[in-house]
C-alpha positions as MATLAB code, in Angstrom:
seq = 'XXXXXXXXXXXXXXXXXXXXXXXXXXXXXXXXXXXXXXXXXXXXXXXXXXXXXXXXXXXXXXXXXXXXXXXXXXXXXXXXXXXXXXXXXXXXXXXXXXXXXXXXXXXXXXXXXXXXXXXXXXXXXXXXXXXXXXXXXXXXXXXXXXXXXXXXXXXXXXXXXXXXXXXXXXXXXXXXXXXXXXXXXXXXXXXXXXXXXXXXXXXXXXXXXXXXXXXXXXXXXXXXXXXXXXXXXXXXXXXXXXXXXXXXXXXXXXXXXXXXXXXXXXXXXXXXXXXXXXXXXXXXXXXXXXXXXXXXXXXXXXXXXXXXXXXXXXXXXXXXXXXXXXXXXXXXXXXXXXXXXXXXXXXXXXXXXXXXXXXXXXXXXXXXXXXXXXXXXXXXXXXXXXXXXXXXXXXXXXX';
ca = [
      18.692   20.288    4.324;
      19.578   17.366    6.752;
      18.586   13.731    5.451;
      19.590   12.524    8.886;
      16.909   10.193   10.704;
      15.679   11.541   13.880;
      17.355    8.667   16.597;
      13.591    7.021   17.416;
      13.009    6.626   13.816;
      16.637    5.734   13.184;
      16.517    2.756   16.217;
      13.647    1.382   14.754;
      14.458    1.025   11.191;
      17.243   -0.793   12.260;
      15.601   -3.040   14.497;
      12.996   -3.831   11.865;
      15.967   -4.755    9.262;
      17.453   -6.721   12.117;
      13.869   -8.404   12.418;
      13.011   -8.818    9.096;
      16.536  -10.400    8.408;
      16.318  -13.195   11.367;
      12.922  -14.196   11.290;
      11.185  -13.369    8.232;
      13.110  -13.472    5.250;
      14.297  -17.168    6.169;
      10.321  -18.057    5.717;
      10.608  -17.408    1.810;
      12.929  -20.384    1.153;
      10.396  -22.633    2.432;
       7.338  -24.060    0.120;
       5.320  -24.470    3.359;
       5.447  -20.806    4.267;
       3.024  -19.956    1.373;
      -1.020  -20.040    1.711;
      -3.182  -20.784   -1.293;
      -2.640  -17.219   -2.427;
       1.294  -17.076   -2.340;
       1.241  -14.967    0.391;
       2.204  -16.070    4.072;
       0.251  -18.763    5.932;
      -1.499  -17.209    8.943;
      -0.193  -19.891   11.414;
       3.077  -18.606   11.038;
       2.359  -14.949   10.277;
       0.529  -14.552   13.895;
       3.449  -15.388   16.237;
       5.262  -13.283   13.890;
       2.960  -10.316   14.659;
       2.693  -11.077   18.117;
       6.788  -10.605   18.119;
       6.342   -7.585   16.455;
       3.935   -6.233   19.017;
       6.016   -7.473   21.968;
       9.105   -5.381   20.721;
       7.542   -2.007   19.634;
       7.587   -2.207   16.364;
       4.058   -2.810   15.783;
       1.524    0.472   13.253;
       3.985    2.798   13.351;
       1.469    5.355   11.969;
      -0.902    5.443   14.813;
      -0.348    7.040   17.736;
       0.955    5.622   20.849;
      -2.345    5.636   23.427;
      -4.308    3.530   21.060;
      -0.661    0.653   20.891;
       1.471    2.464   18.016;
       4.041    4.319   17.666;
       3.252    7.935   17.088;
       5.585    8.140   13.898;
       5.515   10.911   11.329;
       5.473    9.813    7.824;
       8.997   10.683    7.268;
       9.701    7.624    9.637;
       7.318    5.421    8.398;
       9.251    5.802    4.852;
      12.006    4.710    6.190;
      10.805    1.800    8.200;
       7.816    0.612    5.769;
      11.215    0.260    2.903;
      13.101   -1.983    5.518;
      10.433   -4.127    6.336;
       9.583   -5.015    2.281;
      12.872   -5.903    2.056;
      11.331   -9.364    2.795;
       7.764  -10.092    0.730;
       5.827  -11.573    3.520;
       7.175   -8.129    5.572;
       4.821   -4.951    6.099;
       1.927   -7.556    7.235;
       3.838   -8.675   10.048;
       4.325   -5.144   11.642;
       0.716   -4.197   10.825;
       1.640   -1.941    7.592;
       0.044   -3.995    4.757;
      -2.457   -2.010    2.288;
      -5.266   -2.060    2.980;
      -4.829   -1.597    6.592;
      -2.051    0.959    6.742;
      -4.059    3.316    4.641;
      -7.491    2.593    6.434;
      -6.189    3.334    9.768;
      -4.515    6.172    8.704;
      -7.560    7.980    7.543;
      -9.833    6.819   10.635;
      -7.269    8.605   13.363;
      -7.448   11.550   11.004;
     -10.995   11.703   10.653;
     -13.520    9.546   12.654;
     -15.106   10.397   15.578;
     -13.631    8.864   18.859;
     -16.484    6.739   19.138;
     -15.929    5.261   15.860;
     -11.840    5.299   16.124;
     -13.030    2.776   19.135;
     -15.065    0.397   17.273;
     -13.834    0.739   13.796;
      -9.939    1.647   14.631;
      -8.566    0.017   17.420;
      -9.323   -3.481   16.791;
      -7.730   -2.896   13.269;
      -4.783   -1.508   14.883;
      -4.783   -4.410   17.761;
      -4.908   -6.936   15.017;
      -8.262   -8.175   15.701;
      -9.842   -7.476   12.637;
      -8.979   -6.488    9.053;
      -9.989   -3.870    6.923;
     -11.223   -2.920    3.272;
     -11.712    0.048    1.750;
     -15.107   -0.484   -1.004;
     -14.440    2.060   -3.781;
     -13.775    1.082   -7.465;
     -16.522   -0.369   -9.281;
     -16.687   -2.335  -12.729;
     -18.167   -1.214  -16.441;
     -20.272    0.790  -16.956;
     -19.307    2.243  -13.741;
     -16.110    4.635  -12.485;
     -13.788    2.174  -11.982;
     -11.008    3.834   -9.884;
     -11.897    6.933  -11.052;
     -14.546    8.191   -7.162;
     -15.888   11.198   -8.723;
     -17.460    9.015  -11.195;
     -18.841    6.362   -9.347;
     -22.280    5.947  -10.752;
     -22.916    2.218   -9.778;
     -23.000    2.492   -6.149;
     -25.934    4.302   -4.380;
     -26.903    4.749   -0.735;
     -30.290    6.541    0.012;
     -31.499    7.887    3.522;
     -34.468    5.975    4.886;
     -35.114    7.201    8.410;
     -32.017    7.086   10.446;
     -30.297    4.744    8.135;
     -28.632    4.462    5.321;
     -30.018    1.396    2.097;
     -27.206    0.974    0.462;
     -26.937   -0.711   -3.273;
     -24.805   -1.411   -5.844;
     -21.669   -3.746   -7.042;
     -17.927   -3.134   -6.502;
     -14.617   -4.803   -7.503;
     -11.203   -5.519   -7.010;
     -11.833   -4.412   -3.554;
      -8.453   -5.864   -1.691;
      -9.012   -7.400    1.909;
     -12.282   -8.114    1.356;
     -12.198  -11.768    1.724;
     -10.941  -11.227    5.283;
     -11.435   -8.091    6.301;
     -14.136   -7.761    9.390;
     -14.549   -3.694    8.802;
     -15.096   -1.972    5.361;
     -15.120    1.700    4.617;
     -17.451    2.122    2.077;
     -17.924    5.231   -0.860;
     -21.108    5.355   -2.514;
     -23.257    8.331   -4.464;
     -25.522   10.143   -2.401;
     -26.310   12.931   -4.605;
     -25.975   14.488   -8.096;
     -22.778   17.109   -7.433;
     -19.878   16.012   -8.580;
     -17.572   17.221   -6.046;
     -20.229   16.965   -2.962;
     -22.376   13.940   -4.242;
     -20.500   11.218   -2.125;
     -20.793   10.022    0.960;
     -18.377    7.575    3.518;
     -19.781    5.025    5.356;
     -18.408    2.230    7.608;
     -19.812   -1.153    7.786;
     -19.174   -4.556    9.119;
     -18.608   -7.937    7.780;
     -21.487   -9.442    9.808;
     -24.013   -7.252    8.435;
     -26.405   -8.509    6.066;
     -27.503   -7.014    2.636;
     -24.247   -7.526    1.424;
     -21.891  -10.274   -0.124;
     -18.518  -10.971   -1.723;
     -19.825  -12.799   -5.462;
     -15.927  -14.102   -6.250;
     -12.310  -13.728   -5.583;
     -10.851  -12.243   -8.324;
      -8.246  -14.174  -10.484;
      -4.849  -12.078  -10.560;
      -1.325  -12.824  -12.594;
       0.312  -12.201   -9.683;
       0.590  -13.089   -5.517;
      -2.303  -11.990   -3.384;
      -2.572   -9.678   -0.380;
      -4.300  -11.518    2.439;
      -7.965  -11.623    1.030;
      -7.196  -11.024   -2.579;
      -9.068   -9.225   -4.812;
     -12.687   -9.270   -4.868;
     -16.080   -8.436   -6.426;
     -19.009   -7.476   -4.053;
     -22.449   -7.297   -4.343;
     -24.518   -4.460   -2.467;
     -28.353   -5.097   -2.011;
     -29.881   -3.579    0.502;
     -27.249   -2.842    3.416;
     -28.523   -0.742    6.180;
     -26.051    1.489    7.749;
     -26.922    3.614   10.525;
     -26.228    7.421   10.049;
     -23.994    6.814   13.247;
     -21.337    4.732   11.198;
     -21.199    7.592    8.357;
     -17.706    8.965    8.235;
     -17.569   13.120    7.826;
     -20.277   15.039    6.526;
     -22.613   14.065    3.738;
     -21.452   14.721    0.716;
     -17.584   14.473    1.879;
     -17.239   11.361    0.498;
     -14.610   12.672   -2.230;
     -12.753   14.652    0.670;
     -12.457   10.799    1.934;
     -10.868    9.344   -0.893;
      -8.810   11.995   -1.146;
      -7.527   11.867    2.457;
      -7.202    8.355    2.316;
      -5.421    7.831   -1.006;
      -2.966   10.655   -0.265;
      -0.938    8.829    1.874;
      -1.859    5.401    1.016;
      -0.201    5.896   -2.063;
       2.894    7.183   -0.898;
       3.371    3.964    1.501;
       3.107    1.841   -1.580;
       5.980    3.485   -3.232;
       7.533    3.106    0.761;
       7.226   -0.492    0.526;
       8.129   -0.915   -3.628;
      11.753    0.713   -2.662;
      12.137   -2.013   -0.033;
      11.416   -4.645   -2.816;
      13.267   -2.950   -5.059;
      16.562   -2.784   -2.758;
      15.917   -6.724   -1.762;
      16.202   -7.615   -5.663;
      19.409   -5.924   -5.796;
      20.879   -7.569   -3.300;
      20.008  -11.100   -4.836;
      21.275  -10.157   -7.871;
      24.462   -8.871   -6.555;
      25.075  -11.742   -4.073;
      24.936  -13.912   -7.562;
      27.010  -11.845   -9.497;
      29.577  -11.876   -6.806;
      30.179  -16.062   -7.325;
      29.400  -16.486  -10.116;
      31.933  -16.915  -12.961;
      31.468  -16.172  -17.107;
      33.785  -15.711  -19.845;
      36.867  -16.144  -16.794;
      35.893  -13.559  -14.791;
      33.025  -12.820  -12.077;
      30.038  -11.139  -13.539;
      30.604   -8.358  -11.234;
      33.745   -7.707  -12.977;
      31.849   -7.213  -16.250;
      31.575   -3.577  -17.283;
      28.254   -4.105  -18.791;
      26.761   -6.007  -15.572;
      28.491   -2.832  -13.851;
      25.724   -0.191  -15.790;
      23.098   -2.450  -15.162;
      23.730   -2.483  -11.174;
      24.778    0.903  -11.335;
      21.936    2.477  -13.040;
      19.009    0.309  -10.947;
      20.895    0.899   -7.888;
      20.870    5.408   -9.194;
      16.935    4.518  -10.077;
      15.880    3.730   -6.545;
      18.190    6.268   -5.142;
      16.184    8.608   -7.159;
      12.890    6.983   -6.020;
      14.021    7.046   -2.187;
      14.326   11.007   -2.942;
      11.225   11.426   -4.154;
       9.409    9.731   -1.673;
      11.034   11.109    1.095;
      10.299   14.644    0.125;
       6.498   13.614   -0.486;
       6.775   12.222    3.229;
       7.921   15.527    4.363;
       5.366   17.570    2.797;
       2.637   15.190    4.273;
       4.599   15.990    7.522;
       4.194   19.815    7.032;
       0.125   19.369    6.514;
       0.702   19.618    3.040;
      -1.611   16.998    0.501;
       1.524   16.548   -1.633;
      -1.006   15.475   -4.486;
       2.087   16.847   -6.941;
       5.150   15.085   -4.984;
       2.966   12.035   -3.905;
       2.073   11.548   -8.226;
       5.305   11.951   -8.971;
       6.487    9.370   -6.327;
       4.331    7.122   -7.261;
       5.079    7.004  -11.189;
       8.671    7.178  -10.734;
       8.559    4.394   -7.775;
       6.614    2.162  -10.082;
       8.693    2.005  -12.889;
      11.817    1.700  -10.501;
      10.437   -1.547   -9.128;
      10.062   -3.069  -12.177;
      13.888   -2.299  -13.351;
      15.177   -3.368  -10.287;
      13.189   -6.825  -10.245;
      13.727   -7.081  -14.265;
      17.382   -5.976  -13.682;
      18.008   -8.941  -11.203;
      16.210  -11.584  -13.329;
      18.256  -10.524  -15.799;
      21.553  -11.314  -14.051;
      20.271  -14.554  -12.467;
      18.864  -16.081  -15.976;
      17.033  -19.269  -15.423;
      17.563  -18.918  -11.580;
      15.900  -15.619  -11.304;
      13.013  -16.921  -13.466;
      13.148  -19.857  -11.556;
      10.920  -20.547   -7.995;
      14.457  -20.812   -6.428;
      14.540  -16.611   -5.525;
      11.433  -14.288   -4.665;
      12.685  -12.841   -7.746;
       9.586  -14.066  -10.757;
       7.062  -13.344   -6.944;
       8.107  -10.339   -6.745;
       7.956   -9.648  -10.864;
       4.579  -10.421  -11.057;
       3.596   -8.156   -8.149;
       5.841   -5.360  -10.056;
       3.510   -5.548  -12.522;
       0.750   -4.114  -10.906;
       2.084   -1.128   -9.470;
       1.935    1.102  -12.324;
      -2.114    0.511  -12.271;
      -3.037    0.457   -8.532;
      -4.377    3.672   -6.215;
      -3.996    5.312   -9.981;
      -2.376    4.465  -13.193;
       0.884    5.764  -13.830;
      -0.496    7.419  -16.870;
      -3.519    9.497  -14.571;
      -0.433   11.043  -12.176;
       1.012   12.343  -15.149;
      -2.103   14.038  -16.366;
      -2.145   15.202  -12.912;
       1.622   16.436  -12.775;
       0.937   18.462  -16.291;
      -2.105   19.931  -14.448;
       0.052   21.405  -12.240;
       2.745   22.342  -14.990;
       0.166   24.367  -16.996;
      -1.250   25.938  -13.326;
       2.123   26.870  -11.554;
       4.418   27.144  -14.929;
       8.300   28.173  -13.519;
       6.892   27.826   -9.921;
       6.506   24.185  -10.408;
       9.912   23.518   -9.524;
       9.935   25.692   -6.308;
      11.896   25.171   -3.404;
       9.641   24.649    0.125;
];
């Protein structure tokens, strides 16, 4: 087995550290860099993109004829966890969720008229994206093979689509939406994909969700469905495919998550061990402290572990593979390695790291959420011990 980085992939990662390291992490210091939201203010994230663009480094996951870069997903996890390292980042080089994972499942499955007008002006930058899925009580919630709130019924050649959805990320920005809604009473074949645009009417966005922590660009948000036409054009697969959708989609979606959470995690680690280096307790450095030693040492082994994981999920992806058992185990174990690392740091800083003076209490609040999105931690592991009681010794199989 060779962990070596093909040269492309290893050229870029290190230009995006070198990128990330001049021109975006210096943004975090300042109180003007931050929006409404905590996130970065769009004045100074579009030069930053347009940078990004002008040096190559701009959706790695998309291929190079429509302006990517044609990488496999084994690069992307190595680039997506060096441009986290900073938490205004993956939007900069046009690898943010929602986008990354929309555009990811429109090259693999629309139509090449609809990569044109639904894809490429996501991937130019031109227009964000949202993917309209998990719906409130008495509905599925995250949960697509439930979804009973959300209908869409044929009338003619179109599509009347009704319904309510929530916590729908983007949506306050995003210009395209990909949209999931019942179409019939199968549980497996009953849903159906659909693509629809912000302009259209018979639609709106009722509030912006109140979170505990930052926001991606156009939070979090709860939207109303009431009569949106969508022509059977702008439906995405086959009826009743609508599951194979989510499916596709969340596959790798998920895994970039746990991408980006390993460049957090790293970036924690180095603030904490930057402090620890000065600073001075009980007459020695804290770096000289045995117990501040296990504490480093045993993050620092946690996201070595987590880098493992996701690496061989990004290599089964790469194979054709759906990973669903490497990408659930990824994504608990990359969760819960956040979290130490960011707790770890805070830890070692005290009142600084709880302070506003670091990223360090941003990037804890964020932590927070990533045992709950694209699937609680608690669902993968119901998922893993599905495949325990199905493949028994062969679980653990090489290849």
């Amino acid at each position: 087995m060779d962990f070596t980085l093909p040269k492309e992939i290893e050229e870029t990662r290190r230009r995006i550290r070198a990128f990330v390291e001049e021109k975006v992490i210096p943004l975090e210091s300042r109180a003007d860099s931050f929006d409404d939201h905590e996130n970065i203010r769009p004045e100074l994230l579009d030069p930053l993109r347009a940078e990004a663009k002008r040096q190559g480094l701009w959706a790695l996951a998309m291929p190079k004829s429509r302006g990517g870069q044609g990488f496999p997903v084994v690069g992307m996890a190595a680039c997506y966890e060096e441009m986290n390292r900073s938490i205004f980042g993956p939007v900069v080089f046009n690898a943010a969720a929602p986008d990354d994972g929309n555009m990811i499942l429109l090259n693999k499955v629309a139509t090449e008229a609809q990569k044109d007008r639904w894809l490429q002006p996501i991937i130019d930058g031109r227009a964000r994206s949202a993917i309209v899925m998990t719906e409130p009580h008495p509905g599925s919630g995250s949960d697509p093979a439930g979804m009973t709130l959300t209908t869409a019924t044929k009338d003619g050649t179109d599509w009347v689509v009704r319904g309510r959805k929530w916590f729908i990320t983007g949506a306050g920005v995003a210009q395209h939406f990909v949209l999931v809604a019942r179409t019939g009473g199968d549980k497996r074949k009953g849903l159906t994909a659909f693509l629809f645009d912000r302009d259209q009417p018979g639609w709106e966005i009722v509030r912006r969700i109140p979170i505990m922590g930052p926001e991606e660009h156009g939070g979090h948000c709860e939207l109303v469905l009431d009569g949106l036409r969508i022509p059977d054009e702008n439906r995405l697969m086959g009826v009743g495919d609508g599951l194979k959708v989510a499916q596709i989609r969340l596959g790798t979606a998920r895994l970039t998550h746990c991408m980006r959470w390993l460049g957090m995690a790293r970036r924690a680690l180095e603030i904490a061990n930057a402090y620890i280096k000065e600073r001075e307790s009980f007459g020695a450095k804290l770096i000289d402290h045995e117990g501040v030693q296990w504490m480093m040492g045993e993050a620092a082994m946690q996201i070595h572990m987590g880098r493992l994981l996701t690496m061989h999920a990004a290599w089964k992806l790469d194979t054709g593979d759906f990973a669903r058992k490497e990408v659930s185990m990824a994504k608990v174990a990359v969760a819960d390695v956040l979290h130490k690392a960011v707790d770890t740091a805070i830890q070692l800083l005290g009142a600084k790291g709880y302070s506003k003076d670091t990223p360090l209490e941003w990037m804890y609040r964020y932590a927070r959420q990533a045992r709950l999105v694209d699937g609680a931690s608690e669902v993968h592991k119901m998922v893993l011990a599905r495949f325990l009681a199905d493949e028994d010794k062969d679980f653990w199989r090489w290849g």
